[in-house]
MIPALO-968424 format. One record per residue (C-alpha): residue number from 1; residue in three letters; x, y, z. Coordinates in steps of 0.05 Angstrom, whole numbers, plus 32768, in hexadecimal, padded with zeros to 4 digits. Each point is the difference from the previous one (the first is absolute). Last residue first. Layout:
# residues N
(node NUM, "ALA", (X, Y, Z))
...
***
This chain:
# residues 347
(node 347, "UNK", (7ED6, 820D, 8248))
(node 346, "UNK", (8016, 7FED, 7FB5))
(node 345, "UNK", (8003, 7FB6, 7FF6))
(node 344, "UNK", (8021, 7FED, 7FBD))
(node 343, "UNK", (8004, 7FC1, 7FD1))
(node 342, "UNK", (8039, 7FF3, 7FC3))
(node 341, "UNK", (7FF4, 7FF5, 7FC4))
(node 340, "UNK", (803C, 7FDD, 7FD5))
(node 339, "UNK", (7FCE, 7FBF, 7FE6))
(node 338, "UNK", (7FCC, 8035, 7FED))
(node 337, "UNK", (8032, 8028, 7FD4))
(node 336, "UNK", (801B, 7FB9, 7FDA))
(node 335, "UNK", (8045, 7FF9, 7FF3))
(node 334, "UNK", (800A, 7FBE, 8017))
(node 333, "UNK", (803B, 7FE9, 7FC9))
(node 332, "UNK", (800B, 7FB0, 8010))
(node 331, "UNK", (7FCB, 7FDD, 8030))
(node 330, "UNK", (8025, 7FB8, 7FED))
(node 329, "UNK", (7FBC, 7FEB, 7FE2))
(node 328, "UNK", (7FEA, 803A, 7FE4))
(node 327, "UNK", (7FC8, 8037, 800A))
(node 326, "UNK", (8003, 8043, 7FD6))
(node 325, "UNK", (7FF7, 803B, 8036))
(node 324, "UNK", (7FCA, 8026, 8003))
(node 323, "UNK", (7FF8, 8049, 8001))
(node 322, "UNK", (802E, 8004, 7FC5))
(node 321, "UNK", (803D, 8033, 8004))
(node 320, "UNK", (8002, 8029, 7FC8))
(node 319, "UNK", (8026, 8007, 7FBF))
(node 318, "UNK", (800F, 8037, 7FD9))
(node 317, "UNK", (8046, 7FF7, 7FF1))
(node 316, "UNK", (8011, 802F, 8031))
(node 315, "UNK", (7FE7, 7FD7, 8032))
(node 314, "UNK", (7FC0, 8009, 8029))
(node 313, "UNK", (7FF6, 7FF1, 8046))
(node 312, "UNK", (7FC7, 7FEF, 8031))
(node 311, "UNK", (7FFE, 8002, 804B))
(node 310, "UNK", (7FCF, 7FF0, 8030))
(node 309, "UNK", (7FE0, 800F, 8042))
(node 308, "UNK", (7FC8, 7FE3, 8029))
(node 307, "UNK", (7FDF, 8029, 8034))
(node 306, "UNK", (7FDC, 7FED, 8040))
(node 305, "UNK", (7FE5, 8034, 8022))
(node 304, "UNK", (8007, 8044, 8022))
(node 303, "UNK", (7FF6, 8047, 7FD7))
(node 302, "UNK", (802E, 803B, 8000))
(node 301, "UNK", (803E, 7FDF, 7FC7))
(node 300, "UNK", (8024, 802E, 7FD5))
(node 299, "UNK", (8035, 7FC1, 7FDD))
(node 298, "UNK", (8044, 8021, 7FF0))
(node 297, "UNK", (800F, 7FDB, 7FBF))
(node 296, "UNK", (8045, 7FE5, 7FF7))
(node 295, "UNK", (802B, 7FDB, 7FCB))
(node 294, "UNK", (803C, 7FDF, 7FF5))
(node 293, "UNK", (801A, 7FF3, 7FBE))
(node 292, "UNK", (8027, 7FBA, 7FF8))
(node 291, "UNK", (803C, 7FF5, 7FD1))
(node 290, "UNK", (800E, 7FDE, 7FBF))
(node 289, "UNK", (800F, 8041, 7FDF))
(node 288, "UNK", (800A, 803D, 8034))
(node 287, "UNK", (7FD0, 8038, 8021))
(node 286, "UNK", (800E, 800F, 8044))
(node 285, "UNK", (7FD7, 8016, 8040))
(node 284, "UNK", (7FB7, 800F, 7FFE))
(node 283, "UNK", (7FC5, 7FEC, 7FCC))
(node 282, "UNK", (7FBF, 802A, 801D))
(node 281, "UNK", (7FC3, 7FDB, 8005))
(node 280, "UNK", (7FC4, 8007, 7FCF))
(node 279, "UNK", (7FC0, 7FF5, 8024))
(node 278, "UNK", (7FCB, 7FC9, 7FF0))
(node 277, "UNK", (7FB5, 7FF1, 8016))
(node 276, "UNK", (7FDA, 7FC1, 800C))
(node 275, "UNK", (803F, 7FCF, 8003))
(node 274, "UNK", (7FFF, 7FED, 8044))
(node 273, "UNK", (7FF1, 8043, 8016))
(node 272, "UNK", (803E, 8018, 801C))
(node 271, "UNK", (8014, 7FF7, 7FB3))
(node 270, "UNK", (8050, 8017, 7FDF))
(node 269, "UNK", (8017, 8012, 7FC8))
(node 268, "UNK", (8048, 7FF8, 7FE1))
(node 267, "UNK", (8018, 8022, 7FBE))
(node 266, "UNK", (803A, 7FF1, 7FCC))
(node 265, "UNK", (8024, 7FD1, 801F))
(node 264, "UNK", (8040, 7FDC, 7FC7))
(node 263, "UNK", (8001, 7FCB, 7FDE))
(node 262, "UNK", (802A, 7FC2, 7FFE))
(node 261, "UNK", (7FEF, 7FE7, 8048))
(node 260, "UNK", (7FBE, 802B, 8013))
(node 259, "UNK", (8004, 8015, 803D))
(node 258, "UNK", (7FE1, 802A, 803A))
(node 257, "UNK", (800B, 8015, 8045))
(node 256, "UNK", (7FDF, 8012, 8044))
(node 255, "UNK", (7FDD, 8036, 802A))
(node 254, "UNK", (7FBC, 800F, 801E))
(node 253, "UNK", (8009, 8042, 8024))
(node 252, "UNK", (7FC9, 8007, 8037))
(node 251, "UNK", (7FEB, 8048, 800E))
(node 250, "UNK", (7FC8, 8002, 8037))
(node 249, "UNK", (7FE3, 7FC9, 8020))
(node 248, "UNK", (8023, 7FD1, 802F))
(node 247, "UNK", (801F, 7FC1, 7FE0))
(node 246, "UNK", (7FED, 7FB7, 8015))
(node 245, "UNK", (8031, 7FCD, 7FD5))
(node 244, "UNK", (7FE1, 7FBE, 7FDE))
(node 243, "UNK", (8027, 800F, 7FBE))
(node 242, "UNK", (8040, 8022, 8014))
(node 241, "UNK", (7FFC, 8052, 7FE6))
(node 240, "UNK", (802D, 8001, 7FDE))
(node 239, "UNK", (8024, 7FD2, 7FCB))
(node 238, "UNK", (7FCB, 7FFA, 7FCD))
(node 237, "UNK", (8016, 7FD3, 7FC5))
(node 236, "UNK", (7FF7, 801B, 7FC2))
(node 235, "UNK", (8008, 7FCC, 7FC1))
(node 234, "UNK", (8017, 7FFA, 7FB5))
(node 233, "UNK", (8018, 7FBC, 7FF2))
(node 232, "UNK", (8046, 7FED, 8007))
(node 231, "UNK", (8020, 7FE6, 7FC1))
(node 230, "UNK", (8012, 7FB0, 7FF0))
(node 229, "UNK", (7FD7, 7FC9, 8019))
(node 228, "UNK", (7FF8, 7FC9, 7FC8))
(node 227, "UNK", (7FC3, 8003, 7FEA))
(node 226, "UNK", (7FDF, 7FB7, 7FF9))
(node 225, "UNK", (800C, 7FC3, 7FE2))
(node 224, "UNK", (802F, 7FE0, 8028))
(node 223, "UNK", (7FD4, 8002, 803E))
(node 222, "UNK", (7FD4, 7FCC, 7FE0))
(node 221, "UNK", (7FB7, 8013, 8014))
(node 220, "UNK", (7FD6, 7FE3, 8027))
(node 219, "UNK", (7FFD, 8039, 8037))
(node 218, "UNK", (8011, 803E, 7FDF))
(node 217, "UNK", (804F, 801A, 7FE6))
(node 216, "UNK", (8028, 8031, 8002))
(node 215, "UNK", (8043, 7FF2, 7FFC))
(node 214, "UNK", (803D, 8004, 8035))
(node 213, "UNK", (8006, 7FB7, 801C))
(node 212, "UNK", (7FF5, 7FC4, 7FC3))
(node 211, "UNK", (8025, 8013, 7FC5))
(node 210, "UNK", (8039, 8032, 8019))
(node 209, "UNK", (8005, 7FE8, 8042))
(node 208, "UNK", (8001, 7FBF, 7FEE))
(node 207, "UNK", (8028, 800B, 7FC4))
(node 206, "UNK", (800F, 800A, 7FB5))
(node 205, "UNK", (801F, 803E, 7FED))
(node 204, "UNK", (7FE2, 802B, 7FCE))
(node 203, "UNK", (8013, 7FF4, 7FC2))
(node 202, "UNK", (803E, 8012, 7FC8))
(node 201, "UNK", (803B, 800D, 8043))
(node 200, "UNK", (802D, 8024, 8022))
(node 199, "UNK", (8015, 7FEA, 8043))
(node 198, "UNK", (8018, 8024, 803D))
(node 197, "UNK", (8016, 7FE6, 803B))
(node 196, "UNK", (801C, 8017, 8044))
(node 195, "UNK", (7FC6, 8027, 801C))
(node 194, "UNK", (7FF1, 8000, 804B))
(node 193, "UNK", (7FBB, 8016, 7FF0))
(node 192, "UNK", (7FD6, 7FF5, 7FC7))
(node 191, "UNK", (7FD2, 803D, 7FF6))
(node 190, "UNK", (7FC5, 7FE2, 7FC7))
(node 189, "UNK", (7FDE, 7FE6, 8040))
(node 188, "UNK", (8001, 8041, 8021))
(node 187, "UNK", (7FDB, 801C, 7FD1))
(node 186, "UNK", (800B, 802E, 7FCA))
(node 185, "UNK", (8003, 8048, 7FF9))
(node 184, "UNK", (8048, 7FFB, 7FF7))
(node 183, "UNK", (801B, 7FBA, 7FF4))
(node 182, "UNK", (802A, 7FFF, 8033))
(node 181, "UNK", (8035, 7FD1, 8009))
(node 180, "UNK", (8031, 7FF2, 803B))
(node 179, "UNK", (8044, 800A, 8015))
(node 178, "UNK", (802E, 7FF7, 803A))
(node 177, "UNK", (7FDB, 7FF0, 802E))
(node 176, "UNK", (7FAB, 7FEB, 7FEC))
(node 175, "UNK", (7FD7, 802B, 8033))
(node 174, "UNK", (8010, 7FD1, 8038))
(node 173, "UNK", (804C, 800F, 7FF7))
(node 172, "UNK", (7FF2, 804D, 7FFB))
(node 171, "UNK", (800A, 8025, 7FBB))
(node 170, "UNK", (8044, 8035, 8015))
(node 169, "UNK", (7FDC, 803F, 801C))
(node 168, "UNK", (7FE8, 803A, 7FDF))
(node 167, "UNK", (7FBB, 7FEC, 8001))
(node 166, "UNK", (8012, 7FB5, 7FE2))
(node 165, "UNK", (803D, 7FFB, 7FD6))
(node 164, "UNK", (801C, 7FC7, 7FD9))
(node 163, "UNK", (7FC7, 7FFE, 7FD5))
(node 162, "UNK", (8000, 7FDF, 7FB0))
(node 161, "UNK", (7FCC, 8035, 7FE7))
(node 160, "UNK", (7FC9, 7FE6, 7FCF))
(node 159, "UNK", (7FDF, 8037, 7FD5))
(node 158, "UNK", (8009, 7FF9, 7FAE))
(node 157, "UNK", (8031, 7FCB, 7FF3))
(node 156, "UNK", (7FE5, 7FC9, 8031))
(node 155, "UNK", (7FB6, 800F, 7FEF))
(node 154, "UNK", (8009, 7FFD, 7FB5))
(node 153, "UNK", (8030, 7FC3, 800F))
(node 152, "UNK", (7FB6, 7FD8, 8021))
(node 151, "UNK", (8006, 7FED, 8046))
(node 150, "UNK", (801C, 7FBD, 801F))
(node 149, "UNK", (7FFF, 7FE2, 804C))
(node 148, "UNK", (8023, 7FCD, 8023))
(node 147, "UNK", (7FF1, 7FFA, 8047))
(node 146, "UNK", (8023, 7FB4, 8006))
(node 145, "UNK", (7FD6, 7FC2, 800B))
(node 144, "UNK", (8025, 7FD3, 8037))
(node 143, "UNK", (7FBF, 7FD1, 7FFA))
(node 142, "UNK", (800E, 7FE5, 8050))
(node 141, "UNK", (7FF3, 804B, 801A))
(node 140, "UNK", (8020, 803B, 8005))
(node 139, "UNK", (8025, 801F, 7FC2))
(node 138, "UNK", (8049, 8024, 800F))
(node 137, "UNK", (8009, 8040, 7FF5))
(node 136, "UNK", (8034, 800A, 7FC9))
(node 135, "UNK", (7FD3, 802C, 7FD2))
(node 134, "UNK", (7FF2, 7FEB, 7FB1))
(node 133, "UNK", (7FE8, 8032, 7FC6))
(node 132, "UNK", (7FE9, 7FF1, 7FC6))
(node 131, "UNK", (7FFF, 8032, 7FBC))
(node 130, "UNK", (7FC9, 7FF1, 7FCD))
(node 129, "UNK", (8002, 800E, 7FAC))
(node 128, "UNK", (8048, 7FF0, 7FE7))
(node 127, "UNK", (7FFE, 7FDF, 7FBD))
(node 126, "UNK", (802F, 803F, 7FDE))
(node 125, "UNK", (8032, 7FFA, 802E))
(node 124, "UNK", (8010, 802F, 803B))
(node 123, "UNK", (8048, 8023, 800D))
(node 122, "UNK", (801A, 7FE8, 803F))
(node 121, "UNK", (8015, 8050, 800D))
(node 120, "UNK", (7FB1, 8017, 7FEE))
(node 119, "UNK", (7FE2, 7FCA, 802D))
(node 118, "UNK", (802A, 8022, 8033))
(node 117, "UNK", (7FEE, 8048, 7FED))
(node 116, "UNK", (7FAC, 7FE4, 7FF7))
(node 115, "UNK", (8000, 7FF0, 803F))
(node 114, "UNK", (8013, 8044, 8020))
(node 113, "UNK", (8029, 8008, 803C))
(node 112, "UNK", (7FF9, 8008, 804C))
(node 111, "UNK", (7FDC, 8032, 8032))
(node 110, "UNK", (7FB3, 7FF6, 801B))
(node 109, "UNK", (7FD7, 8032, 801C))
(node 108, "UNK", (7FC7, 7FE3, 8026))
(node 107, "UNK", (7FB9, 7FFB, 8003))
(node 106, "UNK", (7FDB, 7FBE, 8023))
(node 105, "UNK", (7FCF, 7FCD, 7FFA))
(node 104, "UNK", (7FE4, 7FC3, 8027))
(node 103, "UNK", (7FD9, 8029, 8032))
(node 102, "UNK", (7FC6, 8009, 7FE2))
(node 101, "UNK", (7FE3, 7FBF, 801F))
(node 100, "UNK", (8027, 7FB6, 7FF3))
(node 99, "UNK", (7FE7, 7FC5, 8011))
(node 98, "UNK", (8031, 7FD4, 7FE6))
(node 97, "UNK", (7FE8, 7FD4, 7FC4))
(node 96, "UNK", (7FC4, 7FE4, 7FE2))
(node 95, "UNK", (7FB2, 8031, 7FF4))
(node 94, "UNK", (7FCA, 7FFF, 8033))
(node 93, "UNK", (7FC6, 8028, 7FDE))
(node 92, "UNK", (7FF6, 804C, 801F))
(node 91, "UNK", (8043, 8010, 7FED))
(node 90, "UNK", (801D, 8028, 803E))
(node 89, "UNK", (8036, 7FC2, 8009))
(node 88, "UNK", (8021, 8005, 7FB6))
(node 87, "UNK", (8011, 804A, 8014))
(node 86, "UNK", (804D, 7FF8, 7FDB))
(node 85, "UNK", (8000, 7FB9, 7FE2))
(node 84, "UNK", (8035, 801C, 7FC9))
(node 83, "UNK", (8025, 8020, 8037))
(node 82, "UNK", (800B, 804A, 7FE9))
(node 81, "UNK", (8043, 8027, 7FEF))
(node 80, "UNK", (7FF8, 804D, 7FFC))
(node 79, "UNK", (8041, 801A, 7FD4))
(node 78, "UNK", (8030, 8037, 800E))
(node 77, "UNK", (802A, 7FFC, 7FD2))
(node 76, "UNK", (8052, 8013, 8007))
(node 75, "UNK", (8031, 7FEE, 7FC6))
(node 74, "UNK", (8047, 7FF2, 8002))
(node 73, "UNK", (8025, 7FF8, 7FBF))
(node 72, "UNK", (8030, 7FC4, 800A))
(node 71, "UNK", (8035, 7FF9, 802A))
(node 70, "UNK", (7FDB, 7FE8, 8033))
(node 69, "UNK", (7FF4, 7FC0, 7FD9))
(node 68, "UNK", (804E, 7FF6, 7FF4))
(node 67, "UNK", (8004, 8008, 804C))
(node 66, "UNK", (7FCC, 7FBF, 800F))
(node 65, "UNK", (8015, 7FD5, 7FCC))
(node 64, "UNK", (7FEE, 7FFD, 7FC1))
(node 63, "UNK", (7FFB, 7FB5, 7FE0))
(node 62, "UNK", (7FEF, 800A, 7FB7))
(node 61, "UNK", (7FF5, 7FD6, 7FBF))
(node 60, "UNK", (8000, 8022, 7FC7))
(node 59, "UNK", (7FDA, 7FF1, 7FBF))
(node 58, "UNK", (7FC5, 8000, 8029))
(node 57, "UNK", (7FC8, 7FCF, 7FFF))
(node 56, "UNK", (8005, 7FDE, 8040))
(node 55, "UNK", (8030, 8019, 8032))
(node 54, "UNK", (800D, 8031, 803A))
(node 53, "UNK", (8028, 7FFC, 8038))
(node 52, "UNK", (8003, 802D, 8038))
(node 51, "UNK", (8037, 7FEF, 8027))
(node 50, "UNK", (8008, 7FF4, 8057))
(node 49, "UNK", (8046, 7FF1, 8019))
(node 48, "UNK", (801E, 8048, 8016))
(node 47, "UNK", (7FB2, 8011, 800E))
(node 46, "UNK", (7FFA, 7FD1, 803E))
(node 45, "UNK", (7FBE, 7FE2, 7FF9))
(node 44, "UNK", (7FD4, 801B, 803F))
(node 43, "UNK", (7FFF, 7FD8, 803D))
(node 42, "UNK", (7FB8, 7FDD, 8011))
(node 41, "UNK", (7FF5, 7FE9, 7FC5))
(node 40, "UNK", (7FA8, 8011, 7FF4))
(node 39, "UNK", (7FDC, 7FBC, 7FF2))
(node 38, "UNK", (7FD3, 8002, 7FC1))
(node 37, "UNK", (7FBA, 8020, 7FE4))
(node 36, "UNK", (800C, 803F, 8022))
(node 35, "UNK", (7FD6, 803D, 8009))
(node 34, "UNK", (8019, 8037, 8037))
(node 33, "UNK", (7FDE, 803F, 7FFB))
(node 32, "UNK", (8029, 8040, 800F))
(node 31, "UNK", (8004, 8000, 804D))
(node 30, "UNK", (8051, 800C, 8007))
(node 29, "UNK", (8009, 801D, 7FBC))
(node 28, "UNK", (7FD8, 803F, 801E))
(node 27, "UNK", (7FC1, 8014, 7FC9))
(node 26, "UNK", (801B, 803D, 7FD2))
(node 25, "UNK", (7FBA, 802E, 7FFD))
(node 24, "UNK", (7FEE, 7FF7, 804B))
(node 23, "UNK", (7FC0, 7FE6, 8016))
(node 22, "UNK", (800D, 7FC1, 7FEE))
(node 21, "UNK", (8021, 7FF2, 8042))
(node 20, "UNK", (7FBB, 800B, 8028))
(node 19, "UNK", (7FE8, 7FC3, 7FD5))
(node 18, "UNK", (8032, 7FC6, 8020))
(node 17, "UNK", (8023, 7FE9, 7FBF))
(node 16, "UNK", (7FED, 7FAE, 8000))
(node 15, "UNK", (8026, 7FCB, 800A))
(node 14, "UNK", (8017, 7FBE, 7FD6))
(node 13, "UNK", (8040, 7FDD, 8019))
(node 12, "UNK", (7FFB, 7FBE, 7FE3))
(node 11, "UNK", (8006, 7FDC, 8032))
(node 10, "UNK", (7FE2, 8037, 802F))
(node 9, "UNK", (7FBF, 8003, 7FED))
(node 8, "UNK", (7FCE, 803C, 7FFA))
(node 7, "UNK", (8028, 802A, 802B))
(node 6, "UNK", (7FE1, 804E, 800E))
(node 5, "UNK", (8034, 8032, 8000))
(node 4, "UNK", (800D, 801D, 8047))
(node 3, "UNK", (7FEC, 8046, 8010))
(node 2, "UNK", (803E, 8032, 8014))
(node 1, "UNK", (7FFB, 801D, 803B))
***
C-alpha cells in the first residue's frame, strides 16, 4: 500500500512526499510535494477558453492558446523541483513556516515548450530585464495578495520550460493544469503554477511575495533586503535506512539522492561515524542536467550500537555541502550534513 503524503495544512494544500517514494529516480505525480500559497479550483480550466497572454515589454503582444502552444517545439527535462522551506523542521533553531522534513522535493520529467521560443515570437525590447509570471489560483485570506513572482530574462531565455506535461502524463490540476513554470534548477517558488500571464519587464516585480516571503533574511532585519531565493543549494538527503530504524548486522545499504539545482553531482560520501571517517558511495541510476543522482553505499556492519550516518555531496562546480546549515528566519536552503543525519540501532 501506498504511504500517504504527510498534510501540513489543508487550506492551502501543503504536504509532504512520504520518504519511501523518493526512492525511485522519477517521484509518482500523485505524492510529489504539494506547496501552495493559494486555494487549489476544484475543476480544471477548460482549455478551449484558457490563453496564455503575455505582455510588458514586447513589441508583440500574445494570447496563445492551448493548441497553438502544442504546436510548438516540444521539449522533455527532467528537472528535480525543491520546496524552498524543504528540511526547515531538522534545523536545530526554530525557523517560520511549514514544518517540512526531506520530504518537500521531488524528480520528474517534465514535457512543454521553451521560454525563451515565446519570448522570442513577442519579440523583446531593448529595456526588458525581468519576466513575471501570474497563476489563476485564487489568494486566501482578507489581503487577496496574488502569487506573483519575477526572475531575471537571462534566467527566462537560458533554462525555463513552460510544462504541459508531467512524467508522461498531461501536468495534474494540483500540480498547476494546464501549464506552469519551471525555472530549472530553481525552486519551487520561482515555478508559478496554473500560468496564464506573462509579463516582461525593466525590474523585478514588486510584491509581497516577492519583497517580503522568499528572501533570506535574520531576525531584525528588513526582509527586502536580503537574497532573494533563486537556485537550489547543493544537498544529499539519505533516503534509506529511516532514522530511528533497528537493522540486524550484516550488509546494510544506506541509499538516497543528491542535488545541486544548476550544477550538476560530482561525488557523494557518506559517515557511519558521525563524521569521523568518510567512504565514497557509488552514484547509481541516470545522469541528466537539473536532475538528482542517486547514490548507494553497502554499509559492512559486525558490531552492535548506536550509529549516526551522514551524507555529503560535491557538485561539479566544486562545491560541497557544508556541515552546517546557514540559519534564517523563514528556515530557507537547510543544506547542512548534520541537520540530514539520521540515527541507527544495529542488534
Amino acid at each position: 500500500m501506498k504511504k500517504k503524503m504527510r498534510v501540513m495544512t489543508e487550506k492551502p494544500l501543503n504536504a509532504e512526499t512520504p520518504i519511501e517514494a523518493l526512492r525511485t529516480w522519477t517521484t509518482d505525480n500523485e505524492v510529489f510535494f504539494k506547496r501552495n500559497q493559494g486555494q487549489i479550483m476544484q475543476r480544471p480550466i477548460k482549455l478551449t477558453t484558457w490563453k496564455l497572454s503575455i505582455d510588458g515589454l514586447v513589441k508583440h503582444k500574445l494570447n496563445l492558446s492551448f493548441e497553438e502552444i502544442r504546436r510548438m517545439p516540444k521539449v522533455e527535462v527532467t528537472n528535480t523541483l525543491e520546496c524552498s522551506g524543504n528540511s526547515r523542521s531538522l534545523l536545530e533553531k526554530k525557523a517560520s513556516g511549514n514544518p517540512w522534513t526531506i520530504g518537500g522535493v521531488g524528480n520528474a520529467v517534465w514535457g512543454g515548450v521553451w521560454l525563451k521560443d515565446l519570448l522570442t515570437k513577442a519579440e523583446l525590447k531593448k529595456d526588458a530585464r525581468h519576466v513575471s509570471f501570474e497563476g489563476f489560483d485564487k489568494p486566501l485570506g482578507k489581503a487577496g495578495i496574488k502569487f506573483i513572482r519575477s526572475i531575471q530574462l537571462e534566467k527566462a531565455l537560458d533554462s525555463t520550460l513552460l510544462a504541459y506535461e508531467m512524467n508522461g502524463q498531461p501536468l495534474p490540476l494540483k500540480h498547476g493544469f494546464p501549464l506552469r513554470a519551471l525555472a530549472l534548477g530553481w525552486t519551487g517558488a520561482n515555478c508559478v503554477k496554473w500560468l496564464h500571464k506573462i509579463t516582461v519587464l525593466d525590474q523585478p516585480y514588486e510584491g509581497f511575495f516577492m519583497d517580503r516571503v522568499y528572501r533570506v533574511f535574520q531576525k531584525g532585519e528588513d526582509p527586502k533586503t536580503g537574497g532573494v531565493v533563486k537556485e537550489i543549494n547543493i544537498k544529499s538527503i539519505i533516503v534509506e535506512p529511516a532514522n530511528a530504524e533497528t537493522l540486524p548486522a550484516g550488509i546494510v545499504p544506506i541509499r538516497g539522492a543528491a542535488y545541486a539545482g544548476e550544477a550538476g553531482i560530482q561525488a557523494v560520501d557518506v559517515s557511519v561515524d558521525d563524521g569521523k571517517t568518510w567512504q565514497p558511495a557509488s552514484l547509481i541510476g541516470p545522469q541528466e542536467n537539473y536532475a538528482w543522482r542517486h547514490w548507494e553505499y553497502l554499509w559492512e556492519v559486525r558490531q552492535t550500537g548506536e550509529f549516526t550516518i551522514m551524507a555529503r555531496a560535491t557538485d561539479t562546480r566544486g562545491r560541497q555541502q557544508p556541515e552546517t546549515a546557514n540559519w534564517n528566519v523563514l528556515g530557507y536552503g537547510n543544506n547542512g550534513i548534520r541537520e540530514h543525519a539520521i540515527i541507527v540501532q544495529i542488534k
